[in-house]
C-alpha positions in Angstrom: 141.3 64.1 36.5 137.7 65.4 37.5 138.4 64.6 41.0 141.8 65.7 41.3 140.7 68.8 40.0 138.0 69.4 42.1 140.6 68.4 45.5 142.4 71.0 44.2 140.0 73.7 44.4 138.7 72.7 47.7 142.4 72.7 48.9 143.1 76.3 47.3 139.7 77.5 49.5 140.9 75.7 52.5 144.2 78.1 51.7 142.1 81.5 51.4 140.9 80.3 54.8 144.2 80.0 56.4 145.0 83.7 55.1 142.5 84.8 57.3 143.5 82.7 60.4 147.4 84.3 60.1 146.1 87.8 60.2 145.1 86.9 63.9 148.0 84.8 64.7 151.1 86.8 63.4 153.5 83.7 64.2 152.3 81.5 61.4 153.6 82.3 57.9 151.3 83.7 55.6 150.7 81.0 53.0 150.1 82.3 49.0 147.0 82.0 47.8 145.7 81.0 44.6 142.3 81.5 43.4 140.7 79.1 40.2 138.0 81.7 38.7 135.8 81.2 35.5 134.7 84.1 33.8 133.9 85.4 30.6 136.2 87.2 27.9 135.1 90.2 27.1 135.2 91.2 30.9 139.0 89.6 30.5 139.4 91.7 27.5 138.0 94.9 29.0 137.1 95.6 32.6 138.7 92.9 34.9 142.5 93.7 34.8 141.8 97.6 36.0 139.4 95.6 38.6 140.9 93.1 40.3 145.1 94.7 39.8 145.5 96.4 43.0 143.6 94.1 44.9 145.8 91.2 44.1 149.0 92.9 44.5 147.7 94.4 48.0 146.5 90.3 48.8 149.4 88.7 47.0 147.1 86.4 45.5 147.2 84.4 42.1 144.5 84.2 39.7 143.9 80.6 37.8 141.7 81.8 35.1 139.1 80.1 33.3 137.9 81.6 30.4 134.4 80.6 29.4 131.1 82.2 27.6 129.4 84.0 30.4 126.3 81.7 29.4 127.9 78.5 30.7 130.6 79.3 33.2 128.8 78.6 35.9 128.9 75.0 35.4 132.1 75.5 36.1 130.8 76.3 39.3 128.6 73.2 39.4 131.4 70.8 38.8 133.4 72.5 41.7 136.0 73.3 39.1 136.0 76.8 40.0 136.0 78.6 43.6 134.0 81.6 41.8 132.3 82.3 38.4 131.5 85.8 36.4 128.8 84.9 34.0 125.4 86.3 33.1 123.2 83.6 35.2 121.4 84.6 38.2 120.8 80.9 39.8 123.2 80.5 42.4 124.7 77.6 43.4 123.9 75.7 46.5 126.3 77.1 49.3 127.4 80.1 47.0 126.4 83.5 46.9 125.6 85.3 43.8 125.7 89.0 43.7 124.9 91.3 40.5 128.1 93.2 39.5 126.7 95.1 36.5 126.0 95.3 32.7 128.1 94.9 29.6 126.2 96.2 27.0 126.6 94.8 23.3 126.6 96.4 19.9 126.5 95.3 16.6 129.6 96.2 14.4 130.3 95.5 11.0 132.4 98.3 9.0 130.7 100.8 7.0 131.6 98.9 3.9 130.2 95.9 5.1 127.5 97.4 5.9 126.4 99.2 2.6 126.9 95.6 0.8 124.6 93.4 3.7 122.2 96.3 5.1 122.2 99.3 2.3 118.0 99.0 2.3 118.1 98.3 6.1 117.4 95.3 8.4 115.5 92.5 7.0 114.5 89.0 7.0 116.6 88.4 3.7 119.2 90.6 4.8 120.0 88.9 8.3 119.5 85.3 6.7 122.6 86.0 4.1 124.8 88.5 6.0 127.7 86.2 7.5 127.6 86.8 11.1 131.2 86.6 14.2 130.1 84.0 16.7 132.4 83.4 19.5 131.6 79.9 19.9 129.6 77.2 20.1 127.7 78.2 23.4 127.5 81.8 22.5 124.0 83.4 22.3 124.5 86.9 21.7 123.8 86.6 18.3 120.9 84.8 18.5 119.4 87.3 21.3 120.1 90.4 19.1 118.5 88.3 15.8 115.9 87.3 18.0 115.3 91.8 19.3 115.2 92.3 15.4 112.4 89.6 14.7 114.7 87.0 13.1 114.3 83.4 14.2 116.1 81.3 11.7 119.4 80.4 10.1 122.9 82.8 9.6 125.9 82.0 8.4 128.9 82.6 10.8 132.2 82.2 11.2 133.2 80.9 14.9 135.9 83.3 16.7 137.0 82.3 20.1 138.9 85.6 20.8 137.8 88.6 21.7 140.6 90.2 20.3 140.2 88.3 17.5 136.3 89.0 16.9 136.8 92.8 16.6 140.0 91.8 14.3 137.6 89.8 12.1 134.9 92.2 11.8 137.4 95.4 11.2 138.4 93.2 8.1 135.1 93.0 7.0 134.4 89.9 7.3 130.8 89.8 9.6 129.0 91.9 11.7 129.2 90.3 15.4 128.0 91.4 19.2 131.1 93.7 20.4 131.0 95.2 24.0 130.5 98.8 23.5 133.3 100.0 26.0 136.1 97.6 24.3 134.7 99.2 20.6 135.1 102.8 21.3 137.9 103.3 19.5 137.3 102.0 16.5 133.6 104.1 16.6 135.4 107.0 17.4 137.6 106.6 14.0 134.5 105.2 12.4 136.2 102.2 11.5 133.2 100.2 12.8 129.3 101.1 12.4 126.0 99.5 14.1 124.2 97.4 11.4 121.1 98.5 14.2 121.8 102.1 15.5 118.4 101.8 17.3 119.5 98.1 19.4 121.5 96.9 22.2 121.9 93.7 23.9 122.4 94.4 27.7 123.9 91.5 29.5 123.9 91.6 33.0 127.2 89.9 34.7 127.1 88.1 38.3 129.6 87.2 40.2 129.4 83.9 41.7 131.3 82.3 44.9 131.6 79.7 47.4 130.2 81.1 51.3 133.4 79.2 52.6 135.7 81.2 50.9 136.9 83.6 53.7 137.4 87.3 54.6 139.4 87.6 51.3 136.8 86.6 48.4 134.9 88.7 50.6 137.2 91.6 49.6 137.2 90.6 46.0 133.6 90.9 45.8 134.0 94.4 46.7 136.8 95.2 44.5 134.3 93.8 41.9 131.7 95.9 42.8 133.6 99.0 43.4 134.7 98.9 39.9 131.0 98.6 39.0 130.4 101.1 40.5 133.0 103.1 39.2 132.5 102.3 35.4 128.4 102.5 34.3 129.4 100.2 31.4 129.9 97.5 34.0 
């Protein structure tokens, strides 16, 4: 239930607080941790394994991931569903912090031949109102943000992809053109398998990282295992 689920997540903080209590007093047993995070998933698909790997298996903690478009995963937050949330909204939450962890930036890919069919005399109004479209979901906005950076306020068609896997699958079969972070699309650039209907645009989305002030010394470490890996790699 909503309430059960929300004891649950206050007892699994209560637990990340106890982890730091044993480090002071050796004698009690070190109890395993598990943290319930929302993010979104193209940082699941590309960036957050290499992120967060060593610091778990350093921590022994377990991840109960949440995946949500980065646009509305902080409710997540809101509903105390979640102990912390990776999304692309800078409003914290009362008694969280929120911290800017970097950008993701978005291209549009279609392949080549899809792109000669839809956009062989270049972007326009016609053009972008018949050119089937890769929409995550419901609650995704990329598209509408890149249509909106080309001029383009109305109607697309689109088919609905909730996989990020799946998204790239669907437009290396030619079957839209959709918002694909540039870091997980390199390879298939590289081979020229898939081509910017808009060489000129991006969509940069910046990511921050959400999380509960009460959640201890260890999502204190996260956070900097986050940013580290920011830091680290420029495309996040």
């Amino acid at each position: 239930t909503p309430a059960g689920q929300r004891l649950l997540n206050h007892v699994q903080q209560v637990q990340l607080l106890e982890r730091d209590l044993t480090k002071s007093i050796p004698a009690l047993s070190e109890p395993t941790a598990r943290l319930r995070i929302a993010l979104n998933a193209d940082s699941l698909a590309t960036w957050w394994a290499a992120a967060v790997g060593n610091f778990c298996a350093e921590e022994t903690l377990l991840l109960d991931l949440v995946v949500e478009d980065q646009d509305i995963g902080l409710r997540r937050m809101r509903e105390g569903d979640v102990a912390a949330c990776l999304c692309s909204s800078p409003q914290p939450v009362a008694g969280a912090r929120c911290v800017p962890i970097g950008t993701m930036t978005y291209m549009p890919l279609a392949t080549p031949d899809y792109v000669r069919r839809y956009f062989g005399k270049g972007l326009s109004e016609t053009s972008l109102k018949n050119a089937p479209a890769i929409v995550f979901g419901p609650n995704d906005q990329l598209q509408h943000r890149f249509l909106a950076q080309c001029g383009y306020h109305g109607t697309f068609p689109h088919h609905l992809c909730p996989s990020s896997e799946g998204f790239v699958k669907l437009a290396l079969a030619g079957m839209g053109y959709g918002m694909i972070p540039e870091m997980q699309a390199r390879p298939e650039i590289s081979a020229g398998r898939l081509v910017s209907i808009a060489p000129e645009q991006t969509l940069e989305v910046q990511l921050y990282w959400h999380f509960w002030r009460h959640g201890g010394g260890v999502m204190d470490r996260l956070t900097n295992a986050l940013r580290s890996a920011a830091t680290l790699n420029s495309n996040v």
